[in-house]
MARBAVO-234498 format. One line per field, with one value per residue (C-alpha): y, z, x negated; residue in three letters; residue number from 1. Coordinates in nm, 4 decimals, decimal comma. Layout:
py = c(Y/...) .
pz = c(Z/...) .
px = c(X/...) .
aa = c(ala/...) .
i = c(NUM/...) .
***
This chain:
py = c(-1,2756/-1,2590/-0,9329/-0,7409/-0,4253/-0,0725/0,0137/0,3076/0,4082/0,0923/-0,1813/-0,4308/-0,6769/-0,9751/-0,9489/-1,0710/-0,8200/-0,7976/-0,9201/-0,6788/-0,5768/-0,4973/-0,1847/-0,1279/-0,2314/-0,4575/-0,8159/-0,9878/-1,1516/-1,4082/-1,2991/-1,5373/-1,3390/-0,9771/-0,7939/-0,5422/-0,2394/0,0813/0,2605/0,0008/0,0222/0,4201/0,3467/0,1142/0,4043/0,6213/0,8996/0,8505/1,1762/0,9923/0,6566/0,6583/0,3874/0,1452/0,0023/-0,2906/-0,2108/-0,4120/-0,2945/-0,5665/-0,8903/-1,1993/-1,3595/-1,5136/-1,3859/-1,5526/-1,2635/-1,2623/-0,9738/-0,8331/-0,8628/-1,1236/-1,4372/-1,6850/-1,8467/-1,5748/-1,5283/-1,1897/-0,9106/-0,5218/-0,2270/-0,0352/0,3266/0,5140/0,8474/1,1402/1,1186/1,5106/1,7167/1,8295/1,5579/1,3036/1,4827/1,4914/1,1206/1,0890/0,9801/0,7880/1,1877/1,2836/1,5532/1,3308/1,0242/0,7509/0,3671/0,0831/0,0274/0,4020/0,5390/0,2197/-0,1365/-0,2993/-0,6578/-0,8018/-0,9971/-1,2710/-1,0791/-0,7737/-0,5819/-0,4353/-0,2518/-0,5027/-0,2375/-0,2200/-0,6160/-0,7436/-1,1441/-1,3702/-1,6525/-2,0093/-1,9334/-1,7104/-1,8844/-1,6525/-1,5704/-1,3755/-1,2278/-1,0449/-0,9768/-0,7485/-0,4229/-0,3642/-0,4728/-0,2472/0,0478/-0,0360/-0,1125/0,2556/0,4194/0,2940/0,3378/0,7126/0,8108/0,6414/0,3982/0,2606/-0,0409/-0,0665/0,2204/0,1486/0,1760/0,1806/0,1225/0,2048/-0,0068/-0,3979/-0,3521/-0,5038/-0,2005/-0,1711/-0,5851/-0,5750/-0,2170/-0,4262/-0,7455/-0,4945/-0,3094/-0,6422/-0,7507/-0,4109/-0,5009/-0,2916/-0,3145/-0,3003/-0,2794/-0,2129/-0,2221/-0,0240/-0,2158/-0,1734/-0,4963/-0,8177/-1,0548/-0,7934/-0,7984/-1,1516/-1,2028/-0,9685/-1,1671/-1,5227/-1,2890/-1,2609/-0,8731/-0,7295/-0,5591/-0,3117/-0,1916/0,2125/0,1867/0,0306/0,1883/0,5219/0,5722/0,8619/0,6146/0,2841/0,5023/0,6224/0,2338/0,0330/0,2728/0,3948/0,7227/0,8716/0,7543/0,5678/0,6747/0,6004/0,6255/0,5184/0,6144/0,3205/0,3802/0,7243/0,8270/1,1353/0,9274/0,7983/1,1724/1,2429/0,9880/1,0505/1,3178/1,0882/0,8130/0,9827/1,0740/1,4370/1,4429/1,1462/1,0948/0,9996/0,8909/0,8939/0,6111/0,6101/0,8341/1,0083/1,0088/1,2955/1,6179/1,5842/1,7930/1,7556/1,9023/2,1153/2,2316/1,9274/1,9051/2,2017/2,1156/1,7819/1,9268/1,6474/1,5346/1,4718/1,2905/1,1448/0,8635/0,7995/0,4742/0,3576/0,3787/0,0538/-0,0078/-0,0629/-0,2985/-0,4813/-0,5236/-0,6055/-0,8959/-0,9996/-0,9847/-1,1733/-1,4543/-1,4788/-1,3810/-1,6028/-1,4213/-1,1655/-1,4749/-1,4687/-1,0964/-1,2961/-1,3424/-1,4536/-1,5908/-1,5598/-1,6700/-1,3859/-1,5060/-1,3850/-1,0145/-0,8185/-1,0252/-0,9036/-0,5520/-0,6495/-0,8452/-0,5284/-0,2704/-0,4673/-0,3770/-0,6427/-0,9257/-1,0586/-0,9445/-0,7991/-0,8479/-1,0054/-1,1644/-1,3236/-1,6490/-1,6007/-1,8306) .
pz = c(-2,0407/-2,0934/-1,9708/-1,9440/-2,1173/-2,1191/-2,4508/-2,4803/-2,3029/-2,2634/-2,4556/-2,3239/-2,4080/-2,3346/-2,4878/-2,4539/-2,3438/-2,1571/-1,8294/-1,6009/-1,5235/-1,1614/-1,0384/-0,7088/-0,4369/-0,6237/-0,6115/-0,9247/-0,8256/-0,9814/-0,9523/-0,8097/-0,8465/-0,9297/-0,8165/-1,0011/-0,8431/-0,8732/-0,9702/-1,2605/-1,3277/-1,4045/-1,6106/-1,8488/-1,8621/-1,9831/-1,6701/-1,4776/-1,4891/-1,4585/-1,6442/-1,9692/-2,2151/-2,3118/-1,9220/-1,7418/-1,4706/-1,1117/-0,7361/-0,5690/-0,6063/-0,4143/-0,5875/-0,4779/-0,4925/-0,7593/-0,7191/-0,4132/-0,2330/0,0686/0,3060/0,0680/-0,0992/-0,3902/-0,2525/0,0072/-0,0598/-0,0469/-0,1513/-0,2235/-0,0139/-0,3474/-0,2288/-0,4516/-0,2042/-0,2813/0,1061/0,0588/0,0836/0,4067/0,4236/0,3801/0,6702/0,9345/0,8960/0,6317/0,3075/0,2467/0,1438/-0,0590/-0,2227/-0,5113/-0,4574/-0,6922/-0,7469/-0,8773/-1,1853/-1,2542/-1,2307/-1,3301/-1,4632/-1,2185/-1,1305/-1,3780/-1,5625/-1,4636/-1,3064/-1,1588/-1,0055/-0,6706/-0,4092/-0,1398/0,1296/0,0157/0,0377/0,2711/0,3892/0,3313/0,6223/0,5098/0,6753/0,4207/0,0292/-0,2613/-0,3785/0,0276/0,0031/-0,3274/-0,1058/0,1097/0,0058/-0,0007/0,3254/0,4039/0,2370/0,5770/0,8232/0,7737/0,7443/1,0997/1,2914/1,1305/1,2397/1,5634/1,5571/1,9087/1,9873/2,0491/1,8048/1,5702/1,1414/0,8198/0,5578/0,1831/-0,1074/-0,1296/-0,3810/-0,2831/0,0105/0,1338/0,1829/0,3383/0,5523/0,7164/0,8162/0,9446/1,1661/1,2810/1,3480/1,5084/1,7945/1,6078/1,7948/1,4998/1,1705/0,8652/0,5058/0,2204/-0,1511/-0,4562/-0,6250/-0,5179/-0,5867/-0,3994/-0,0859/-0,0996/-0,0298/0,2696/0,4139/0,3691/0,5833/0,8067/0,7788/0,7631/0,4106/0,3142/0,0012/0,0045/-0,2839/-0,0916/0,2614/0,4204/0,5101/0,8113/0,9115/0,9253/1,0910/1,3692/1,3822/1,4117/1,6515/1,9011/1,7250/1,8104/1,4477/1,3481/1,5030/1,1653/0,8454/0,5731/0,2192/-0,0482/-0,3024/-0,4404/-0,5952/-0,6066/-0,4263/-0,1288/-0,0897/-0,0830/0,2412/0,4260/0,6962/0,7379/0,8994/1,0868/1,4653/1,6198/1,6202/1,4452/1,1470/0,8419/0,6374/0,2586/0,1456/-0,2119/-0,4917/-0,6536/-1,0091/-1,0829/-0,8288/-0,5330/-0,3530/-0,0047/0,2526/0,3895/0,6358/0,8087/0,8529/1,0191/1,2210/1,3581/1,3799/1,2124/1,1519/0,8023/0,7483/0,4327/0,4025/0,1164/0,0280/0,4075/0,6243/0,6496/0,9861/0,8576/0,6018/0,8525/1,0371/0,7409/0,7032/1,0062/0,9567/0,6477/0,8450/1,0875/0,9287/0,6286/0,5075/0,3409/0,0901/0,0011/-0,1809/-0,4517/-0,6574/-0,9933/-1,0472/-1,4361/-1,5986/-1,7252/-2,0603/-1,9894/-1,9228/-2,1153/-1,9780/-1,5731/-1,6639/-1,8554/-1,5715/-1,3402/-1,5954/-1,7022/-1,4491/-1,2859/-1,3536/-1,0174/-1,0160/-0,6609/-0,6911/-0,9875/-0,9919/-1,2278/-1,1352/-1,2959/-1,1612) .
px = c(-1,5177/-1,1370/-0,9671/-0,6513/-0,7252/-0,5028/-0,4853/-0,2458/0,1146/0,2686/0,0418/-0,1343/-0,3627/-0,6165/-0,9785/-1,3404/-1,4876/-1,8896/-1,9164/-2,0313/-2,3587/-2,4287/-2,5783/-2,7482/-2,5950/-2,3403/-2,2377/-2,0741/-1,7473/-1,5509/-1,1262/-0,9372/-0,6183/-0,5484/-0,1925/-0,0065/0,0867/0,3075/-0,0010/-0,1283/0,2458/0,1952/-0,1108/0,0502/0,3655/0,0775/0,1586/-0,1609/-0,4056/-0,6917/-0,6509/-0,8098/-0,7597/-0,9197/-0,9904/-0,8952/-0,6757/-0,6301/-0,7462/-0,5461/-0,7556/-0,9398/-1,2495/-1,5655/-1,9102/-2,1212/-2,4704/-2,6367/-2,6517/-2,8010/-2,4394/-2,2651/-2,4105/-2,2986/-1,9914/-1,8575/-1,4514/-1,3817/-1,1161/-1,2140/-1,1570/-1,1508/-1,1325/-1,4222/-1,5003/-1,7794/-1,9067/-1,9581/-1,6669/-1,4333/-1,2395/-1,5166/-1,7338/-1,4579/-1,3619/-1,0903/-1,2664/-0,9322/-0,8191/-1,0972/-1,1124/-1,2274/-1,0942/-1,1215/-1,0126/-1,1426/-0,9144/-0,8786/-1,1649/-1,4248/-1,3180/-1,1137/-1,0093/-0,7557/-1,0516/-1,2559/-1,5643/-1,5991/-1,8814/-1,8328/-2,0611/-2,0979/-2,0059/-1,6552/-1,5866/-1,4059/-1,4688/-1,1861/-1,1231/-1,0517/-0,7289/-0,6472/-0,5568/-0,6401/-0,3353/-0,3134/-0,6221/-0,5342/-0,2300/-0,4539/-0,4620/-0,0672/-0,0305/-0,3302/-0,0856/0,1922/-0,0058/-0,2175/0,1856/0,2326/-0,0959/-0,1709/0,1787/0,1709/0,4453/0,5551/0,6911/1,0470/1,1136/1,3492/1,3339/1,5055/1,3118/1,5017/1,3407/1,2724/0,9634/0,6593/0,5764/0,9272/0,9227/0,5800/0,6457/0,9437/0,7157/0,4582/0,7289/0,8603/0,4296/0,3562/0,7026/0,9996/1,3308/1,5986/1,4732/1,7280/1,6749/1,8310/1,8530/2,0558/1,9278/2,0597/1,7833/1,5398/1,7582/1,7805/1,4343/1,4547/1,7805/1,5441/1,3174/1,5946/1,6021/1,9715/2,0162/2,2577/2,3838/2,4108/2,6648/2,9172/2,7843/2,7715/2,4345/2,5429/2,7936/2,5953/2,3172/2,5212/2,7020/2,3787/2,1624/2,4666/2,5450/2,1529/2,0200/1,6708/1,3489/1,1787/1,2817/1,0593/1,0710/0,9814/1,1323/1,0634/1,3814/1,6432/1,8973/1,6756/1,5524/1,9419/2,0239/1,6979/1,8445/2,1374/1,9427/1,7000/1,7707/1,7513/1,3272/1,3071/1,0458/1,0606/0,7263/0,7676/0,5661/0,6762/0,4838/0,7434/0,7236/0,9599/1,0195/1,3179/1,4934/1,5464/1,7997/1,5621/1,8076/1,9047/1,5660/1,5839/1,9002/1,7477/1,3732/1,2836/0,9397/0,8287/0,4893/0,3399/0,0933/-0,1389/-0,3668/-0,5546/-0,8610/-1,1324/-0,9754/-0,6126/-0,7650/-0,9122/-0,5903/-0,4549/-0,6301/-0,5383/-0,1362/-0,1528/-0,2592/-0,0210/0,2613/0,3659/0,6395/0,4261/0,3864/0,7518/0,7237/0,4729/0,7288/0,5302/0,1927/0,1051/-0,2275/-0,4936/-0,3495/-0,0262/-0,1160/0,1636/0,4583/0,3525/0,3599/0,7023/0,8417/0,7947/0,9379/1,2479/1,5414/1,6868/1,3996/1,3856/1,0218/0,8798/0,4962/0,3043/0,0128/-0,2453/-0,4502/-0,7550/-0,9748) .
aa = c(unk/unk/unk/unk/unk/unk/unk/unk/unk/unk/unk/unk/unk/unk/unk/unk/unk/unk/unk/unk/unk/unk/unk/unk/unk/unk/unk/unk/unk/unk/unk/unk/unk/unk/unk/unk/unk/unk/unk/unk/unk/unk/unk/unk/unk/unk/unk/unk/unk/unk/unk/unk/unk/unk/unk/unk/unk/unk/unk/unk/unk/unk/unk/unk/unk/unk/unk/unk/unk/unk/unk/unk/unk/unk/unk/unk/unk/unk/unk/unk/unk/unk/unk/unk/unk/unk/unk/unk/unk/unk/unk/unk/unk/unk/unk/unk/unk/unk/unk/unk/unk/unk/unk/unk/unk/unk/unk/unk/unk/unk/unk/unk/unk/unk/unk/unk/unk/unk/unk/unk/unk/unk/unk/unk/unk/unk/unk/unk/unk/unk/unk/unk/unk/unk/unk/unk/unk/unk/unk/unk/unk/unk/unk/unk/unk/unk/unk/unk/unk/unk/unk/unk/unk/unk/unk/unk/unk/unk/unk/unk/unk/unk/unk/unk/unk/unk/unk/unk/unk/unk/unk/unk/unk/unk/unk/unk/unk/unk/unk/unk/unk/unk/unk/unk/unk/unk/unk/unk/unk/unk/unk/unk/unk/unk/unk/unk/unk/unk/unk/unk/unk/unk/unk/unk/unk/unk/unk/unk/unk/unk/unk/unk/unk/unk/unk/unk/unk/unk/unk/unk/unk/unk/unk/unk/unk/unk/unk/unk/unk/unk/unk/unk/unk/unk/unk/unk/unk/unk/unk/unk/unk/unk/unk/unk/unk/unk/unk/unk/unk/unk/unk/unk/unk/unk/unk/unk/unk/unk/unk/unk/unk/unk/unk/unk/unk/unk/unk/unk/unk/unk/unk/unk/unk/unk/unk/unk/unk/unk/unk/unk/unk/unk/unk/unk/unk/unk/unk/unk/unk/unk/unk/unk/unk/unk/unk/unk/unk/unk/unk/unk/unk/unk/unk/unk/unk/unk/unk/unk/unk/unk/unk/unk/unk/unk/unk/unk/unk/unk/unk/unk/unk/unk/unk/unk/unk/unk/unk/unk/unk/unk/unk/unk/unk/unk/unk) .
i = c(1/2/3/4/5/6/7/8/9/10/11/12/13/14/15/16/17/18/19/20/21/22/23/24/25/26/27/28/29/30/31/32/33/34/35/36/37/38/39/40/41/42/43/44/45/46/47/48/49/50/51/52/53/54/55/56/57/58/59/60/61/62/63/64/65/66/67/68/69/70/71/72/73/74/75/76/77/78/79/80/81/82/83/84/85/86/87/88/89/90/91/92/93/94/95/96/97/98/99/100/101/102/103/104/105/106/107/108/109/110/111/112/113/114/115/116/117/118/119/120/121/122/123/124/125/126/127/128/129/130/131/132/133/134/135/136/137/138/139/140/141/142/143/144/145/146/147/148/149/150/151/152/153/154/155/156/157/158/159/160/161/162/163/164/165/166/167/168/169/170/171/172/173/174/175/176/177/178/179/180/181/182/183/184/185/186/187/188/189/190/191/192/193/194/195/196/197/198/199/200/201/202/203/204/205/206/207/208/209/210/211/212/213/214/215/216/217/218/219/220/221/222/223/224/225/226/227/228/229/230/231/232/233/234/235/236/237/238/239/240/241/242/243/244/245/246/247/248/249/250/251/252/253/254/255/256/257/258/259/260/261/262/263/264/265/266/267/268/269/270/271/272/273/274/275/276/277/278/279/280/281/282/283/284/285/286/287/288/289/290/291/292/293/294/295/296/297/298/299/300/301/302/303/304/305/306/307/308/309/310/311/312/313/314/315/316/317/318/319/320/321/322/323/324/325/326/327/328/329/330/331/332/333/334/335) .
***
């Protein structure tokens, strides 16, 4: 079979390569699509810890089931929920194997889904509806990321948000507030073609380079500030303007993996006793809901911004590492 293989800090490549062999437990799956991510992004840069080359990357996909199984038979369209926990340790006993004290991914830590099989353990598959096309059901897992930020946080309806970053997350976090009953909802983008999508979403965008971010704040929520503020973009400057938005006991939830240390204003934090919460990966549950939103809400479609063949495989992770592209989420049609 063909496959995108990680050869080495930023290279790339397509190969024939064996198709999987299932293990216990495991259905073969034909990819329909497979998504690129900030964390395949980090493998190619060669800064993942646990990413070894060679390995095919890709946890974001939608495929169809082409082994019978005992849950899942030849034909069943499903996506992955492809969280790899050890069932053993603390956080695994008391209910939060999303935390793991091991946790692994598919794509990381085994051969993930940017080829044209993959084997997965049939309890981590999640059925696709007819209602759902492929290219959505690869679309999945990200959406999975929001819609755990909001529920483990408990978000309330009617609470306002600003969310800073119009990557693939920030996009999807602001449909997910709008889903889950936000009242205003704000985003924060430097990049024009980014924040254009978001203003075809009908989402009002501001640029922080020609705003002040205390200012605006106080302007668009009646001098009190947001309720939420969510992080999505995971640099120096965002850490910078976070206390600025956020309202005396407000929260703000840092999405983003930082790639390099911050420094934050601890003080203001202080001054405001603000909350701050972090959110990693999701729970079954939030995937479920997940699958749910993408239904309804069609907009999530808009952040698929390119749709490349398997052939293509070094010109995604260029698309999303080029400044400026116009590239939000990238995905290959495999089959």
């Amino acid at each position: 079979m063909k496959a995108i293989v990680y050869e080495g800090p930023k290279k790339v490549s397509v190969k024939n390569v064996d198709i999987p062999k299932t293990k216990d437990g495991e259905v073969l799956i034909k990819v329909s699509y497979a998504g690129i991510c900030g964390t395949d992004l980090n493998i190619f840069a060669g800064t993942h810890p646990r990413a070894k080359a060679p390995l095919i990357p890709g946890h974001e996909f939608s495929g169809v089931v082409v082994s019978d199984g005992k849950k899942y038979k030849k034909g069943d369209r499903v996506a992955a929920y492809p969280l790899i926990s050890c069932g053993h340790c603390e956080p695994c006993k008391t209910g939060n194997a999303h935390v793991c004290d091991h946790l692994g991914l598919l794509g990381i830590d085994c051969s993930g889904a940017m080829a044209e099989y993959i084997s997965v353990d049939e309890e981590k598959l999640v059925e696709l509806p007819d209602t759902i096309s492929d290219e959505m059901g690869a679309f999945v897992e990200p959406v999975a990321v929001t819609v755990h930020a909001l529920r483990e946080n408990s978000f309330k309806s009617g609470d306002n948000a600003i969310v800073f970053g119009c990557g693939t997350i920030g996009l999807a976090t602001a449909l997910t507030l709008r889903n889950f009953g936000a009242g205003k909802i704000i985003l924060v983008e430097t990049d024009e073609s980014r924040a254009k999508i978001a203003r075809e979403m009908h989402f009002k965008v501001i640029n922080p380079i020609n705003e002040n971010m205390q200012d605006l704040s106080k302007d668009v929520t009646d001098g009190v500030g947001f309720d939420w503020v969510f992080d999505c973009a995971g640099v120096q400057a965002v850490a910078s303007a976070l206390f600025d938005s956020v309202k005396v006991k407000g929260h703000i939830v840092i999405i983003a993996a930082y790639k390099k240390p911050a420094s934050l204003s601890l003080i203001m934090g202080m001054f405001k006793e603000t909350c701050i919460l972090f959110t990693r990966v999701y729970r079954y549950k939030d995937f479920a809901i997940a699958t749910d939103l993408v239904q309804k809400e069609k907009d999530y479609g808009k952040i698929i911004t390119h749709k490349l063949p398997l052939e293509d495989g070094a010109k995604g992770f260029e698309l999303l590492t080029t400044p400026m592209s116009g590239a939000v989420k990238v995905m290959y049609k495999i089959s």
